[in-house]
Residue frames as qw, qx, qy, qz and C-alpha x, y, z in Angstrom:
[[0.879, -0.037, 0.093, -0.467, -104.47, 223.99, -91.18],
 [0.265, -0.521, 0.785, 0.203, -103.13, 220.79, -90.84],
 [0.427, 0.335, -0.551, -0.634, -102.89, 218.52, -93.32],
 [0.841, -0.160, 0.291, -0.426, -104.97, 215.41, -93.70],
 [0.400, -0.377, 0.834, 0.045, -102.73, 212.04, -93.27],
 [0.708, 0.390, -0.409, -0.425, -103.45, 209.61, -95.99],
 [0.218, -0.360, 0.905, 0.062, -102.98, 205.76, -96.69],
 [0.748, 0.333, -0.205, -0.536, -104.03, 203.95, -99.82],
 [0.609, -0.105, 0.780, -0.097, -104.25, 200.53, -99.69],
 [0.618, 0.507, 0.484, 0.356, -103.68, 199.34, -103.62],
 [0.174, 0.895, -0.048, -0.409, -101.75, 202.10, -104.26],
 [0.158, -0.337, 0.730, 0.572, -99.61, 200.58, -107.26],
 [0.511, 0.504, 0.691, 0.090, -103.23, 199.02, -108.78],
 [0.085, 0.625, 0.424, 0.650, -104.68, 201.01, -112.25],
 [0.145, -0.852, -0.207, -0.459, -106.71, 202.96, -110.07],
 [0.623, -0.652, -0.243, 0.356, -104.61, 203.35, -106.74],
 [0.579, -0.004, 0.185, 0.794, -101.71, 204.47, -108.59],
 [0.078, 0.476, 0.371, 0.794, -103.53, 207.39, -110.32],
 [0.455, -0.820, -0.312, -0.149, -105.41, 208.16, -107.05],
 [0.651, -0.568, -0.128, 0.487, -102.25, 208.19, -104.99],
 [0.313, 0.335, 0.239, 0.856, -100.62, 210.84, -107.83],
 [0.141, -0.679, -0.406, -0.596, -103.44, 212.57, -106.99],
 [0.693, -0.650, -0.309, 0.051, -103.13, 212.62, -103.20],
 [0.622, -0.277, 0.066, 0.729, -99.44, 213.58, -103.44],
 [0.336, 0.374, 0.276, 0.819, -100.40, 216.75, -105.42],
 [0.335, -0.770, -0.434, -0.325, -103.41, 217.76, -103.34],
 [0.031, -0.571, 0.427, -0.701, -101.76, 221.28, -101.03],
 [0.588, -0.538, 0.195, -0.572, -104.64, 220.00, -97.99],
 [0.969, -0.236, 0.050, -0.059, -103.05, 216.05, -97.48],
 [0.093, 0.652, -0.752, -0.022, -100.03, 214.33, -97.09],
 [0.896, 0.017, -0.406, -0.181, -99.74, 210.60, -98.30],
 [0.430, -0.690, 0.489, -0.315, -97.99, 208.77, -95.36],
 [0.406, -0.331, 0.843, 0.121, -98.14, 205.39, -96.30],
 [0.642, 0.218, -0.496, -0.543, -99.15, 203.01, -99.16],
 [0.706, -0.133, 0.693, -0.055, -99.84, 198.99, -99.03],
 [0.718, 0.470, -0.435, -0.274, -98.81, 196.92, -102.04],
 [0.863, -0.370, 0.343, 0.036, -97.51, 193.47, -101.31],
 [0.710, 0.659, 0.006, 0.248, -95.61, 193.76, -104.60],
 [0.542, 0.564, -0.196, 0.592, -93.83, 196.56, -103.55],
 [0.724, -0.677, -0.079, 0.108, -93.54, 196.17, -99.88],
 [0.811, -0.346, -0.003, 0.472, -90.08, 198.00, -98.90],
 [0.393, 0.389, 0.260, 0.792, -89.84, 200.73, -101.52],
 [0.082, 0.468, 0.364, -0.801, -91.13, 203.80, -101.08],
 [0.566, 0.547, 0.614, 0.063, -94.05, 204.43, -103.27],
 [0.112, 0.817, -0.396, -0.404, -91.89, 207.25, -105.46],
 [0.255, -0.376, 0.853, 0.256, -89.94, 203.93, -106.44],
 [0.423, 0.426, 0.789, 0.129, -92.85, 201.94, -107.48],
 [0.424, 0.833, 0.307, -0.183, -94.69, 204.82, -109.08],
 [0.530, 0.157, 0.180, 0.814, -90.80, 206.35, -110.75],
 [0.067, -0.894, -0.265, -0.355, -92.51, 209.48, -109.06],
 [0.611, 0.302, -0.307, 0.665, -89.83, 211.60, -107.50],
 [0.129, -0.317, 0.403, -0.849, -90.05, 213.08, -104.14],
 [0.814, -0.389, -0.040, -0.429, -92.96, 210.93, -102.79],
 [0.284, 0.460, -0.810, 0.230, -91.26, 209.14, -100.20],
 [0.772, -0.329, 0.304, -0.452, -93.88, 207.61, -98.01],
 [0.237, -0.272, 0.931, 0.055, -93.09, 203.87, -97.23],
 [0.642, 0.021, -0.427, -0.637, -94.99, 200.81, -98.77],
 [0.161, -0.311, 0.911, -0.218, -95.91, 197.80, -97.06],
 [0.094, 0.038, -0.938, -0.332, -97.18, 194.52, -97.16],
 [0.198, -0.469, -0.861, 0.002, -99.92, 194.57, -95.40],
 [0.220, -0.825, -0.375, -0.360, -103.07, 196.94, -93.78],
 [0.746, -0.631, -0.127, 0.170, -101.63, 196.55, -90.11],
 [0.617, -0.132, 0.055, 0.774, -98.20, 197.88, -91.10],
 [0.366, 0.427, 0.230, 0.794, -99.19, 200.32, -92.62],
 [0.506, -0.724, -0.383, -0.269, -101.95, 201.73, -90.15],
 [0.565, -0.665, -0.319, 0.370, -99.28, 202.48, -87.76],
 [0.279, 0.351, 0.149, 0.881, -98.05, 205.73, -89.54],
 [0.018, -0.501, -0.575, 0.647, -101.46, 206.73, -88.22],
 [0.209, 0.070, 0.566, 0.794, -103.35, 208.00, -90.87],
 [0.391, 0.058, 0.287, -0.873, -106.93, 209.99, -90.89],
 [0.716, 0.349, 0.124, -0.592, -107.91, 208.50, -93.57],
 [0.307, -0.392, 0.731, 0.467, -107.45, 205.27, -95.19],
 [0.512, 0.500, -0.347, -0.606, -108.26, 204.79, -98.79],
 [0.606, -0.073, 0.792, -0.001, -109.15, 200.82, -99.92],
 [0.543, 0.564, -0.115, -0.612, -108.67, 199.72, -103.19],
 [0.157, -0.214, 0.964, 0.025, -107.30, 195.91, -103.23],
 [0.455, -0.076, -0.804, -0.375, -109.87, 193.16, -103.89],
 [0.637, -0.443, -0.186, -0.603, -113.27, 192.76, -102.71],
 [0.869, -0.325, -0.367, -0.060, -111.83, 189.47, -100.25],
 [0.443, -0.059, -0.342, 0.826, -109.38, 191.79, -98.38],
 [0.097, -0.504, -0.086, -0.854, -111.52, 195.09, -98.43],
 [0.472, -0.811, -0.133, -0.319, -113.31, 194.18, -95.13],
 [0.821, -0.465, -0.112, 0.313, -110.77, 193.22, -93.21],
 [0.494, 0.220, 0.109, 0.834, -108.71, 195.97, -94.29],
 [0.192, -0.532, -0.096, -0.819, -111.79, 198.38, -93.31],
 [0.762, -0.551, -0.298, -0.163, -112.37, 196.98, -90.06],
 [0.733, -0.210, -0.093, 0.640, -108.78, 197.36, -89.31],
 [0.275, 0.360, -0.032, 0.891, -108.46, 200.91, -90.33],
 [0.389, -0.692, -0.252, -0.553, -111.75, 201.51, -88.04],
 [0.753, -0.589, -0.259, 0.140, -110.41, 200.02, -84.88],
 [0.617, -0.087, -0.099, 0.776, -106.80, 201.52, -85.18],
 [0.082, -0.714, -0.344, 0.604, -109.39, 204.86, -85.25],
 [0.052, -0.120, 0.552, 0.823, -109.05, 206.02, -89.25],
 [0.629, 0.508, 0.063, -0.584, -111.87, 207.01, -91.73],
 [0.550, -0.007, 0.781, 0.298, -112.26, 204.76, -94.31],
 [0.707, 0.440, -0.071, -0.548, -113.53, 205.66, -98.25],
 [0.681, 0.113, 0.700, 0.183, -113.98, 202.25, -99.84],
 [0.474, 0.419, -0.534, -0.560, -113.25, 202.41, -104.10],
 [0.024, 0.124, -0.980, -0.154, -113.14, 198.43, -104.07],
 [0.702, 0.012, -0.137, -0.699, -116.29, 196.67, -105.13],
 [0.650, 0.024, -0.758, -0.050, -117.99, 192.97, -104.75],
 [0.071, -0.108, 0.643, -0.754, -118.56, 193.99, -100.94],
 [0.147, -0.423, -0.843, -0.299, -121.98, 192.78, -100.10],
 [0.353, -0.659, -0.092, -0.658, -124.71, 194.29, -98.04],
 [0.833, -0.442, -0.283, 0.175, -124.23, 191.78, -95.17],
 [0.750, 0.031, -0.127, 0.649, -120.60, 193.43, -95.15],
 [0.077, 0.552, -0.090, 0.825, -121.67, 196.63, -95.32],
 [0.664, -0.675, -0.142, -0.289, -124.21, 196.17, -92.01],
 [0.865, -0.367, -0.289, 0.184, -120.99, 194.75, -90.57],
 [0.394, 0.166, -0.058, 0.902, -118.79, 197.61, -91.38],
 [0.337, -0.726, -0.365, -0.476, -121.89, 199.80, -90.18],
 [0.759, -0.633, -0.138, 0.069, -121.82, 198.43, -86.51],
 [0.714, -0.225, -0.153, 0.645, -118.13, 198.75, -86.07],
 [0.289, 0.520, 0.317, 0.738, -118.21, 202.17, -87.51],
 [0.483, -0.720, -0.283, -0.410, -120.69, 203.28, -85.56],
 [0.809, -0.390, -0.219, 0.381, -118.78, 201.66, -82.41],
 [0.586, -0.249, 0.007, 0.771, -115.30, 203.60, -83.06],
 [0.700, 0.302, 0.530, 0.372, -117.18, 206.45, -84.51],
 [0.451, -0.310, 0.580, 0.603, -115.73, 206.68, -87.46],
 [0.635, 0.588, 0.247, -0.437, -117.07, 207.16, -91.37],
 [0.386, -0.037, 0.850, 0.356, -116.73, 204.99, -93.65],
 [0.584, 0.491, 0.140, -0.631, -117.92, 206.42, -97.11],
 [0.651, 0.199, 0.715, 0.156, -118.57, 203.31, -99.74],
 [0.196, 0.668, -0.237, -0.677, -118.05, 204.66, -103.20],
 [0.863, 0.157, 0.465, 0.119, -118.86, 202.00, -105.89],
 [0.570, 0.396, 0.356, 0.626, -117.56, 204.59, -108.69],
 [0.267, -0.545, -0.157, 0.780, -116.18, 208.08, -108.23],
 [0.218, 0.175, 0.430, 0.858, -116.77, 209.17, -111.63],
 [0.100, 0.115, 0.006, -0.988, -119.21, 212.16, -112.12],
 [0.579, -0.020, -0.484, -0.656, -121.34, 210.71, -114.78],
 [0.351, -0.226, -0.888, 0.192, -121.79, 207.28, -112.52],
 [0.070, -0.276, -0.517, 0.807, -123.36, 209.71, -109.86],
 [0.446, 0.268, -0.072, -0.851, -125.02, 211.75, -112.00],
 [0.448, 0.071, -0.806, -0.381, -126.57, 208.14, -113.47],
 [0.294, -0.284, -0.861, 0.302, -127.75, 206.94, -110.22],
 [0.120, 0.273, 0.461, -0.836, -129.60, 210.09, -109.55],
 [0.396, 0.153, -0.535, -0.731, -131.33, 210.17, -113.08],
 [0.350, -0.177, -0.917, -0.075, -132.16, 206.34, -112.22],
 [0.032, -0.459, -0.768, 0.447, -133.79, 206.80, -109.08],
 [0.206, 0.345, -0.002, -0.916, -135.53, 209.88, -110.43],
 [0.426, 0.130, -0.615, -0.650, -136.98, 207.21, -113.33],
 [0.134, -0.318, -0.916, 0.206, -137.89, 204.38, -110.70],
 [0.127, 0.123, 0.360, -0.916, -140.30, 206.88, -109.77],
 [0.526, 0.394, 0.089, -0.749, -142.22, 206.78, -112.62],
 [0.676, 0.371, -0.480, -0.419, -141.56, 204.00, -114.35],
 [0.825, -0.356, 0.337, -0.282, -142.32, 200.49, -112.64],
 [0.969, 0.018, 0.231, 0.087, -139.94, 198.14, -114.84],
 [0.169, 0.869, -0.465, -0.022, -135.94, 198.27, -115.37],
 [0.900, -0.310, 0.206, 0.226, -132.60, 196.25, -115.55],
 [0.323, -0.897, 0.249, 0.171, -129.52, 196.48, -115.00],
 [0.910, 0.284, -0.111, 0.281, -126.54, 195.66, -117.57],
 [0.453, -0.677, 0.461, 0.353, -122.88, 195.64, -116.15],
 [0.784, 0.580, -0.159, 0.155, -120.06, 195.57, -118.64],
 [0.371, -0.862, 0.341, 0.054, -116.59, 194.96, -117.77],
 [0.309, 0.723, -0.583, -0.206, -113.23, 193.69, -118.87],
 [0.805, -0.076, -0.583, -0.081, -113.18, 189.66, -119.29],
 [0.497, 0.235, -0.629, 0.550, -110.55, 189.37, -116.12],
 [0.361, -0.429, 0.287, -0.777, -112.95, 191.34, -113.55],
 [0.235, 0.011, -0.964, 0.120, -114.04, 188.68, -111.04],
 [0.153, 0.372, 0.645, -0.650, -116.62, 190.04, -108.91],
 [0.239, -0.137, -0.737, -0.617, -119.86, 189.98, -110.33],
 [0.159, 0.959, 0.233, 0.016, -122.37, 192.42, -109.97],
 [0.248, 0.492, -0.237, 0.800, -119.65, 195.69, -110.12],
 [0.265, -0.458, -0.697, 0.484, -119.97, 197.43, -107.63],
 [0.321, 0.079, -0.057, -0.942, -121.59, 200.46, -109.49],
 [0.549, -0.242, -0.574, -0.557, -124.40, 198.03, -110.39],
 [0.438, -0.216, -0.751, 0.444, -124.39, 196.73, -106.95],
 [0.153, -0.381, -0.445, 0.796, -124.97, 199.92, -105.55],
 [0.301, -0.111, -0.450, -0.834, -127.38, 200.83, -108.40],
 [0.556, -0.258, -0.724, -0.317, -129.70, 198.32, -107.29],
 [0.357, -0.414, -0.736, 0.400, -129.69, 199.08, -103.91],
 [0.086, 0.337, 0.424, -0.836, -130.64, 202.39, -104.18],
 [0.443, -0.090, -0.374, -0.810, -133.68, 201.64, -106.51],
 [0.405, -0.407, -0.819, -0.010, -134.78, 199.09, -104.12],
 [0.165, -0.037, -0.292, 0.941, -134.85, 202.39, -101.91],
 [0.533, 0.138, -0.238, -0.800, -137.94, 203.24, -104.17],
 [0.838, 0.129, 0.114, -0.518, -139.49, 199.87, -105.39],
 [0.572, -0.308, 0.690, 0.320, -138.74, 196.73, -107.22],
 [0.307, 0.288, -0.454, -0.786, -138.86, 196.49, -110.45],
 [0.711, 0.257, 0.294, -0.585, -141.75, 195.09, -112.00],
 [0.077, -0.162, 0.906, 0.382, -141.80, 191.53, -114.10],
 [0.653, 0.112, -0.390, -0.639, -144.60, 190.52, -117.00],
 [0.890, -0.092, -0.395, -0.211, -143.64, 187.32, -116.24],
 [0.651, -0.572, 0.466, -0.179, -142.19, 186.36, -112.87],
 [0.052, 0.527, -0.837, -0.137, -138.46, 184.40, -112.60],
 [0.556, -0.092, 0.751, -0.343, -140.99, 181.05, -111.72],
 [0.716, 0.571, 0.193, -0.353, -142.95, 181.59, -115.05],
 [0.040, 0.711, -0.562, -0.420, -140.03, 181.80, -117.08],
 [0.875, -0.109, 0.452, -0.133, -139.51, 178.97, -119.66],
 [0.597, 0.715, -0.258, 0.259, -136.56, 177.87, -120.28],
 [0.627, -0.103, -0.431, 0.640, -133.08, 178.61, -118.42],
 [0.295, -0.941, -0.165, 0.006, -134.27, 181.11, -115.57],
 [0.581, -0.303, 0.071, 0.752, -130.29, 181.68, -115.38],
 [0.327, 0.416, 0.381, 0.758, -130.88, 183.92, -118.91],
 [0.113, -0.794, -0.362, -0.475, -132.52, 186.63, -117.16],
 [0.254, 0.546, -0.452, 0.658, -130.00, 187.07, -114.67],
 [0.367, -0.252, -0.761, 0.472, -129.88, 187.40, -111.25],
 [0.231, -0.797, -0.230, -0.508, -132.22, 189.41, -109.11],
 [0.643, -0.069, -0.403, 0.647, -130.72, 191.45, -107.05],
 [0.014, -0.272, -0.449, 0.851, -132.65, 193.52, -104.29],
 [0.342, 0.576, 0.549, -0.500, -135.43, 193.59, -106.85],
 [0.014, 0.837, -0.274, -0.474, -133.58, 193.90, -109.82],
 [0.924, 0.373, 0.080, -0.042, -132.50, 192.41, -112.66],
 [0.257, -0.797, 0.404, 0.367, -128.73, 192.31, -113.20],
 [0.882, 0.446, 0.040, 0.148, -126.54, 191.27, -116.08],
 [0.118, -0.900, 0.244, 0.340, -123.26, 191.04, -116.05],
 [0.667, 0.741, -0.077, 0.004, -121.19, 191.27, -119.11],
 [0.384, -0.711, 0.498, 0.315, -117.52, 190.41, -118.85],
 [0.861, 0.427, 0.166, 0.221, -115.44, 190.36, -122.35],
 [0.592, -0.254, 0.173, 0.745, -112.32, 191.71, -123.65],
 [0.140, 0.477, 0.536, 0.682, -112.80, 194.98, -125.13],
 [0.326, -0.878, -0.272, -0.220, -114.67, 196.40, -122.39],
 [0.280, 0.269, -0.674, 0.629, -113.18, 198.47, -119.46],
 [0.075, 0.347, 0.662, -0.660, -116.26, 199.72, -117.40],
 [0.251, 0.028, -0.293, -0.922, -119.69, 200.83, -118.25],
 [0.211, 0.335, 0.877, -0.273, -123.19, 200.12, -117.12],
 [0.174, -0.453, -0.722, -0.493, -127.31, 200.01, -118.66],
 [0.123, 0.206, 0.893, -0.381, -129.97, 200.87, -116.74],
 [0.220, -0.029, -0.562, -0.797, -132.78, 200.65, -118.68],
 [0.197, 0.252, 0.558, -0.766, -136.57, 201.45, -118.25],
 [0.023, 0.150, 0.753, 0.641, -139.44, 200.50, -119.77],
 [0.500, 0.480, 0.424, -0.583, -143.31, 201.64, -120.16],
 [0.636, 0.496, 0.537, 0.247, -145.50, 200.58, -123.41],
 [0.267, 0.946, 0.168, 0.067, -144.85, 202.44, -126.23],
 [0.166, 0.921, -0.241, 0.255, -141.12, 203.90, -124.67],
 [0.723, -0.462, -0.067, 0.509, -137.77, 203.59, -122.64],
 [0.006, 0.959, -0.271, 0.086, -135.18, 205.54, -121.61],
 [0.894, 0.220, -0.159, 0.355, -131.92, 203.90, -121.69],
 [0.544, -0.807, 0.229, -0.003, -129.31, 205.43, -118.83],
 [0.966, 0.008, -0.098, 0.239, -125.32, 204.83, -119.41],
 [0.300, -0.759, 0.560, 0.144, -121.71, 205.29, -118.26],
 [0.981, 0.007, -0.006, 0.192, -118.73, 204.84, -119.79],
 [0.544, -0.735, 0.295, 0.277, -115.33, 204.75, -118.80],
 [0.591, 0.754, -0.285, 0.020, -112.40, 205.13, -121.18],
 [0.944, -0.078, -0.311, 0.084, -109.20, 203.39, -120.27],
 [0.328, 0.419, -0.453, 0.715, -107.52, 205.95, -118.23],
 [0.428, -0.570, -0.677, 0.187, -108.60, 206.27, -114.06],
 [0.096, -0.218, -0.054, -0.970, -107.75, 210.42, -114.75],
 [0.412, -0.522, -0.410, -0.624, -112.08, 210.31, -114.07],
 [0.730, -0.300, -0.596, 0.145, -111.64, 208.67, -110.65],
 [0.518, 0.118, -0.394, 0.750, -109.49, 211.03, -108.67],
 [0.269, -0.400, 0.131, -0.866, -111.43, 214.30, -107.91],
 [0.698, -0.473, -0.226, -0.487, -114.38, 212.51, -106.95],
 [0.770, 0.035, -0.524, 0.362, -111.80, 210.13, -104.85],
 [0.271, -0.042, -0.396, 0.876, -109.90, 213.14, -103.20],
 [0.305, -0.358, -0.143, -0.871, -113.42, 214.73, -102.62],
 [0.797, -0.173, -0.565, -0.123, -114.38, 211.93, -100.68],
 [0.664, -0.311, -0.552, 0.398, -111.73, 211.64, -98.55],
 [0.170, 0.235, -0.220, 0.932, -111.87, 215.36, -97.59],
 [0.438, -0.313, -0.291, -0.791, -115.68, 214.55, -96.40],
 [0.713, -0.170, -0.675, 0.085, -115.21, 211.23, -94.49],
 [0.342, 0.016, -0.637, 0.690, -114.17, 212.73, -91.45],
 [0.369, -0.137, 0.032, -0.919, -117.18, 214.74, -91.22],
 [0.758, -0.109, -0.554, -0.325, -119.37, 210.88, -90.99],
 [0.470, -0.261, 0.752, -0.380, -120.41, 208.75, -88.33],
 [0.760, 0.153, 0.574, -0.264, -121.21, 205.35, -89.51],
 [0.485, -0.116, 0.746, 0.441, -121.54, 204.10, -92.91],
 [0.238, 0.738, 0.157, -0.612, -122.44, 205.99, -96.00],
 [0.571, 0.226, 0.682, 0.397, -123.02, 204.49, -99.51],
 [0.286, 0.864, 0.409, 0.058, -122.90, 206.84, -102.65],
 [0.321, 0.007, -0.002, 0.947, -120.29, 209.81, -103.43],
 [0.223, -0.531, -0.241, -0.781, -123.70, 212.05, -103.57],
 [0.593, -0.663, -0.443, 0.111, -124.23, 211.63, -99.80],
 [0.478, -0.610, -0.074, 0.628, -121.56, 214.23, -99.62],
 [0.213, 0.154, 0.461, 0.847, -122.07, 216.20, -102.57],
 [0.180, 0.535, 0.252, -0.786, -124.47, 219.16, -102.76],
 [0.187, 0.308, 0.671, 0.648, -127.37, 218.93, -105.92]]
């Protein structure tokens, strides 16, 4: 069987780096190329001081893309990630997105092109296990319980704001309903800012201090009870990978866009 062609875009970041380890160990792929503008010229063995990976690195999406690769892997910053997935769709690659701060507008536009060349393009706000298993729990509680929100936590330096796990929390409970307010954002008195943003029907909050790496709320109330829903993430990206290289062994199997590592997972 041949093997499936790689190219991670942010492969020298926290999490590329530990994804692309992974990719270079995995028997069914072969990493082909990396992007890092850092370390444009090395081979990513050099940057990583991993011995025997010799793929090249380069500066940009478009260099790299002409290895040809099945699949390319985006993890850079939310104002490069479409153009970086629109380019990997036209040059005829799959795409799994790790990077967050993408909006929905972006995703409808990565849809259409998708669709066009297609291609599949699976959107992964967080690969970890528990993150998955957290969104299914949630939507399982929207069911029955009409009123939730959504705290984000994250490390002071994170810019984008929602995450994109909380991002993609909230869109799939708007799936189901919105959540329900006592008092409505109009009623509010005081600074309507304090109650965050609403987002698809949602409260959101996001937390950004030192001290934190990742880790989200989503919390559910009914008189009398809640239930109180969380992830967290410890300060290695070890959790990321499987669900990563599970991903990109599924993309090819997609037409269009697909939000969620459990769109290709079996519960």
């Amino acid at each position: 069987m041949d093997k499936l062609r790689v190219c991670v875009a942010g492969a020298t970041g926290w999490a590329g780096s530990a994804l692309s380890r992974g990719v270079a160990a995995a028997v069914d792929m072969e990493l082909v190329s990396a992007v890092s503008r850092r370390q444009a010229g090395k081979t990513l063995g050099e940057a990583l001081g991993l011995a025997g990976l010799d793929a090249p690195v380069f500066g940009s999406v478009e260099e790299a893309l002409t290895r040809r690769p099945d699949v390319l892997i985006e993890y850079t910053r939310p104002e490069a990630a479409r153009h970086h997935i629109l380019s990997a769709l036209q040059s005829g690659a799959h795409v799994v997105v790790g990077t967050s701060g993408l909006t929905n507008e972006d995703y409808a536009e990565i849809d259409g092109a998708a669709q066009a060349a297609q291609r599949g393009v699976l959107a992964v706000g967080n690969f970890a296990l528990t993150v998955v298993l957290l969104q299914k729990f949630a939507e399982m509680a929207a069911r029955y319980i009409p009123s939730w929100e959504i705290i984000d936590y994250a490390q002071a330096d994170k810019k984008d704001a929602p995450s994109g796990t909380a991002r993609e929390l909230a869109n799939r409970l708007s799936q189901i309903r919105e959540a329900g307010l006592e008092v409505t954002l109009d009623q509010v008195a005081g600074l309507k800012e304090s109650r965050g943003a609403r987002l698809q029907g949602t409260q959101v909050h996001s937390v950004r201090l030192p001290g934190y790496v990742i880790s989200i709320d989503a919390i559910f109330g009914m008189p009398g009870q809640k239930l109180i829903l969380r992830h967290e993430s410890g300060s290695s990206a070890e959790p990321y990978v499987d669900g990563a290289l599970l991903a990109i062994r599924e993309v090819g199997k997609l037409v269009g866009l697909h939000r969620g590592l459990d769109s290709v997972m079996q519960f």
